[in-house]
C-alpha positions in Angstrom: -8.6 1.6 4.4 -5.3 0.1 3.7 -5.2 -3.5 1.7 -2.2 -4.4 3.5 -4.9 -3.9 6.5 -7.6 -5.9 4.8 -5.8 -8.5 3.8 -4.8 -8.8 7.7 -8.1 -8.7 8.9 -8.9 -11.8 6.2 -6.3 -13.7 7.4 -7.0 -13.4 11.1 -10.8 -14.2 10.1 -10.2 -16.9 7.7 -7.1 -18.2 8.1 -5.6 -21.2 10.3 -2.4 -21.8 12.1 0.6 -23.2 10.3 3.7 -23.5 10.7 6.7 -22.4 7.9 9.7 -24.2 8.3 12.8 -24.5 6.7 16.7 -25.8 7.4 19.4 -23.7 7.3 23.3 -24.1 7.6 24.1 -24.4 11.0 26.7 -22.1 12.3 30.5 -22.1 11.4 32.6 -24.4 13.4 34.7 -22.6 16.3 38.1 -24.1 14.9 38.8 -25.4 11.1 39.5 -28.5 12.4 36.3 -29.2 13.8 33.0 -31.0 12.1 30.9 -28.8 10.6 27.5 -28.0 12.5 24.6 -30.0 12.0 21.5 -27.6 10.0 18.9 -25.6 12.2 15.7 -25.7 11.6 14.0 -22.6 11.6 10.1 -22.3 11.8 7.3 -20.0 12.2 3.5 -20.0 12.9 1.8 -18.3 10.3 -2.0 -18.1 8.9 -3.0 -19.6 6.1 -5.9 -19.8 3.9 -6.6 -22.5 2.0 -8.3 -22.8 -1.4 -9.4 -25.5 -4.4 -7.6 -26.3 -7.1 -9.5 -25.9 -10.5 -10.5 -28.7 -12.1 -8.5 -27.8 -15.3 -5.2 -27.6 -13.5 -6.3 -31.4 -11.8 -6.8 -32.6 -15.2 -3.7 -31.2 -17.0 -1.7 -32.7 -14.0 0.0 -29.3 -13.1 -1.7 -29.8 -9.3 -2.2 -33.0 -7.7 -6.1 -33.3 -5.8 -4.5 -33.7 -2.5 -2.0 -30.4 -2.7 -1.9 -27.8 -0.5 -3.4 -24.7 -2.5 -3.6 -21.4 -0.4 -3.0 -17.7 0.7 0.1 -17.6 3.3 0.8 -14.6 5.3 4.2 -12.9 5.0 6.5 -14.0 7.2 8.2 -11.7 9.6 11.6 -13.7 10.1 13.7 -12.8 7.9 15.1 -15.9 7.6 11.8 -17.5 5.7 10.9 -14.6 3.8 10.3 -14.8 1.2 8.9 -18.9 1.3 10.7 -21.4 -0.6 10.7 -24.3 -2.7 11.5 -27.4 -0.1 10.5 -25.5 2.7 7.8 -27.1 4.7 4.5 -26.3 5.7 2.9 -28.2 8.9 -1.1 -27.8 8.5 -2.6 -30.4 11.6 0.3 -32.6 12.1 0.2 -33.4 8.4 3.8 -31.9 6.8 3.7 -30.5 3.1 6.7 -29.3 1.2 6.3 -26.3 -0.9 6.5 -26.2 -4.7 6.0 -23.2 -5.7 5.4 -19.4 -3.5 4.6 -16.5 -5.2 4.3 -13.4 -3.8 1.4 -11.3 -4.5 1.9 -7.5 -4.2 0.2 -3.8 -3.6 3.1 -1.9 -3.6 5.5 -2.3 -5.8 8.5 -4.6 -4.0 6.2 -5.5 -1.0 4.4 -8.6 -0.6 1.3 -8.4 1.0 1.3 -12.3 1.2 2.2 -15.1 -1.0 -0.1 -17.6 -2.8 1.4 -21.6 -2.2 1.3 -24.8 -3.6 2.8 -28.0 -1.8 2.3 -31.5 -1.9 2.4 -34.2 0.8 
């Protein structure tokens, strides 16, 4: 058994939907003369587990009660991975922007999936 594979079946079992976001540079203009491009936003449903923050970390301030503490999958577009700070997180309609990802690994360079905090 493989815990890339475990940590699959997890998600799939315990995880919800969200959806990474994040905006990028839209594409060069066709001529100099032109106005740049307005961003693109670039987004991707993931799952995500979410846990509690410890009561020590509420106390010493470093995580607000109301943050967004969890397990994200990796995401397969290139374009979000790894997940960033400003990047968004959309979790029910609610929007959270990331302050910290961290990838967790197995194998040395590969994330298996990246622990998050982000705050309303």
């Amino acid at each position: 058994m493989s815990f890339g594979g475990l940590n699959a079946r997890l998600l799939a079992k315990y995880g919800g939907d969200v959806v990474l976001s994040r905006l990028t540079e839209g594409p060069p203009p066709e001529n100099p003369w032109d106005p740049p491009s307005p961003p693109v936003l670039i987004s991707e449903t993931l799952r995500l587990i979410a846990t509690a923050a410890e009561a020590e970390l509420v106390a010493a301030s470093m995580v607000q009660a109301d943050d967004l503490l969890g397990v994200l999958a990796v995401p397969e577009t290139a374009e979000l991975n790894p997940p960033l700070p400003a990047d968004t997180i959309t979790v029910g309609g609610e929007s959270y922007t990331i302050l910290s990802a961290s990838p967790v690994h197995s194998r040395p360079g590969e994330a298996i999936h990246f622990t998050v905090q982000a705050r309303a």
